[in-house]
C-alpha positions in Angstrom: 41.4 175.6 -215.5 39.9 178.9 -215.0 39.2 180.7 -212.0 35.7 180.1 -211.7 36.2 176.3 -212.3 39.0 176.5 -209.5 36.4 178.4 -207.6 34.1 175.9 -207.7 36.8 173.2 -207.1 37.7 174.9 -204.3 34.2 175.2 -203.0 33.4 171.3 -203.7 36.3 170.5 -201.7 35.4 172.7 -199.0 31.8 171.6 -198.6 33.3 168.0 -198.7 35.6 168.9 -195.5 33.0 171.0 -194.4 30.5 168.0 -194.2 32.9 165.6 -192.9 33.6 167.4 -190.0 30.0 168.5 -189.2 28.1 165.0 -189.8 29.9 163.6 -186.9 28.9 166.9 -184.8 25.4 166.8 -186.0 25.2 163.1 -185.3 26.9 163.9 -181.1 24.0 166.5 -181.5 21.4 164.1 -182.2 23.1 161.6 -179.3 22.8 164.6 -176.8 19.5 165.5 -177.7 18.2 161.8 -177.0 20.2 161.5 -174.0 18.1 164.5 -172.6 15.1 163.0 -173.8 15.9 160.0 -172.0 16.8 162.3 -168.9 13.2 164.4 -169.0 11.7 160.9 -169.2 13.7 159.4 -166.2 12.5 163.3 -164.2 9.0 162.3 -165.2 8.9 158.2 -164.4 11.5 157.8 -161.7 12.1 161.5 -160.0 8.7 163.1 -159.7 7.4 159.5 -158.1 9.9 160.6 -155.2 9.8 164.0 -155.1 5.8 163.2 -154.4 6.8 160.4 -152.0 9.2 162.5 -150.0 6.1 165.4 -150.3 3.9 162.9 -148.7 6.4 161.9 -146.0 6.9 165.4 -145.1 3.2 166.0 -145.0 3.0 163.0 -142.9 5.8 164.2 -140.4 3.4 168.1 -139.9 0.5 165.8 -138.8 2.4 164.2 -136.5 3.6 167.2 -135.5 0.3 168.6 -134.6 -1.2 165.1 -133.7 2.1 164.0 -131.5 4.7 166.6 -130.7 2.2 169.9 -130.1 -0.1 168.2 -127.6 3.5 167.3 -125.3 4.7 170.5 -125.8 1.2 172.4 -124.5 1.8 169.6 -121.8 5.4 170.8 -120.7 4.2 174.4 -121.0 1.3 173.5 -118.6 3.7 172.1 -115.9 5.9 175.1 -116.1 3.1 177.0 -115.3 2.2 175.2 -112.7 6.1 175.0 -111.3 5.4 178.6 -111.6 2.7 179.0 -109.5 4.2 177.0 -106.9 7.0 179.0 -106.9 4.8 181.7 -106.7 2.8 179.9 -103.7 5.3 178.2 -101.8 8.8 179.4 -102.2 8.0 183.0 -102.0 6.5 183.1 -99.4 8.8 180.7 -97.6 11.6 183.4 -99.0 9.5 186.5 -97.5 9.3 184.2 -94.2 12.6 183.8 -94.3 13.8 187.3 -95.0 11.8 188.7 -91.7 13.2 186.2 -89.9 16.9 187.6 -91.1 15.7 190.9 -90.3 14.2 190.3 -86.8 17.5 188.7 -86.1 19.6 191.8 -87.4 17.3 194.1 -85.1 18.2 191.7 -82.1 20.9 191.9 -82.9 21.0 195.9 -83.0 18.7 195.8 -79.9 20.7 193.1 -78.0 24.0 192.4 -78.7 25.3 195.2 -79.5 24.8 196.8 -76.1 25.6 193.6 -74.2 29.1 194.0 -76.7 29.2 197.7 -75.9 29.3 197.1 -71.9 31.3 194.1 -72.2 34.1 195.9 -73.9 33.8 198.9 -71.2 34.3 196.2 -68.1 37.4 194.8 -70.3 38.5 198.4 -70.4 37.8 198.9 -66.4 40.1 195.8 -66.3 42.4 197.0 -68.1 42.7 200.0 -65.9 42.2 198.8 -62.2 44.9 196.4 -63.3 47.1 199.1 -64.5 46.1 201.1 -61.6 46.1 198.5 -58.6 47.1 195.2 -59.1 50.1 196.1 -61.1 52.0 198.6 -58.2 50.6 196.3 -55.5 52.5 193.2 -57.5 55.6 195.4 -58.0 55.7 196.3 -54.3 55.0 192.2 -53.1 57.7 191.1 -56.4 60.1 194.1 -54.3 59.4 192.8 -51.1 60.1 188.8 -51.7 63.0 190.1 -53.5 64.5 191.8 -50.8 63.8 188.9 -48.6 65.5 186.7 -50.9 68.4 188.4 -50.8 68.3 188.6 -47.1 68.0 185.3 -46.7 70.8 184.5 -49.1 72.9 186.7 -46.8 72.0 184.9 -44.2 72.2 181.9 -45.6 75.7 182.4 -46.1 76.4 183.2 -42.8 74.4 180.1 -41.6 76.5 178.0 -43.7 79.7 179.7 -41.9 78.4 179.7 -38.5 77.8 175.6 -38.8 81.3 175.6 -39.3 82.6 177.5 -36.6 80.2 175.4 -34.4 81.8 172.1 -36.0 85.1 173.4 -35.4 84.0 174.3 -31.9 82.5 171.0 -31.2 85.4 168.9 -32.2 87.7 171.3 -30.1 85.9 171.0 -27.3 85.7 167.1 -27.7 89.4 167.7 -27.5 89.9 169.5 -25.0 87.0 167.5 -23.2 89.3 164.3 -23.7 92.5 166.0 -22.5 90.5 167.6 -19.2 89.9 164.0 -18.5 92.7 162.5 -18.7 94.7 164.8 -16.8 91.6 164.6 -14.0 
C-alpha cells in the first residue's frame, strides 16, 4: 500500500476510535441536557409555587406586623411615657423634698450640734483638769494618810497582840499567887 492509502487507513481507523469514544459522550451530553430540562421544569412547576407561597407568608407576617405587633409597641411606648411623667411628677419632687430635708438636717446639724459637741468636749477637758488639779493631790494626800494609819495600827496591833500576853501571863500569875496567899492566910 501506498502512503496515501495508509493515510486514509489510518484516518478510517481514527474516525472509527474517534466516534466510539465520542457517541457515548455525546449521548451523557444529551442525558445532561434533559436532566436540566427536567430541573428548569421542576424550578417552574414545584419551586416558583413556593418561592410565591413563602412570598405570600412573609407578606402576611408585615401585615401582622403593622396590624398586631406596631399598635403594642406604640402601647409600651405610651406607658413609658407616662412612667416618665410620673417620675417626673412624683419622684422628683419627692427626691427634691427629700434633699432639703437632708440639707436642713446638715445645717442643724452645723447650727446645733456642733456647738453643743464643742462645749461638751471643753467641760470634758475642765474635767480632765480640775481632776488633775484637785481631786487627784487631794486623793494622794487621804491614800497617804490611811496609809500611814495603817501602818500605825499594824504597829500597834502588834503590840496589842503582846500586851494580851503579858496580861495572860499576869493573870494566871496572880491566880497563883492569889491561891498561895490563901492558903497560907
Amino acid at each position: 500500500m501506498e502512503n496515501d492509502e495508509l493515510l486514509l487507513a489510518i484516518s478510517d481507523m481514527m474516525d472509527k476510535k474517534l466516534d466510539a469514544k465520542l457517541n457515548p459522550l455525546e449521548n451523557d451530553l444529551r442525558s445532561v441536557k434533559d436532566e436540566v430540562g427536567q430541573l428548569k421544569l421542576s424550578q417552574e412547576e414545584v419551586i416558583l409555587p413556593q418561592l410565591r407561597s413563602v412570598e405570600d407568608e412573609v407578606g402576611q407576617l408585615k401585615l401582622s406586623q403593622e396590624e398586631v405587633i406596631l399598635p403594642q409597641l406604640r402601647s409600651v411606648k405610651d406607658e413609658v411615657g407616662q412612667l416618665k411623667l410620673s417620675q417626673e411628677e412624683v419622684i422628683l419632687p419627692q427626691l427634691r423634698s427629700v434633699k432639703d430635708e437632708v440639707g436642713q438636717l446638715k445645717l442643724s446639724q452645723e447650727e446645733v450640734i456642733l456647738p453643743q459637741l464643742r462645749s461638751a468636749k471643753d467641760e470634758v477637758h475642765q474635767l480632765k483638769l480640775f481632776q488633775e488639779s484637785a481631786i487627784l493631790p487631794r486623793l494622794q494626800n487621804i491614800e497617804s494618810c490611811y496609809v500611814d494609819t495603817y501602818e500605825r495600827y499594824q504597829a500597834g496591833s502588834e503590840q496589842i497582840e503582846a500586851m494580851q500576853m503579858d496580861v495572860d501571863v499576869m493573870k494566871s500569875v496572880l491566880q497563883e499567887h492569889s491561891s498561895v496567899l490563901q492558903k497560907r492566910a
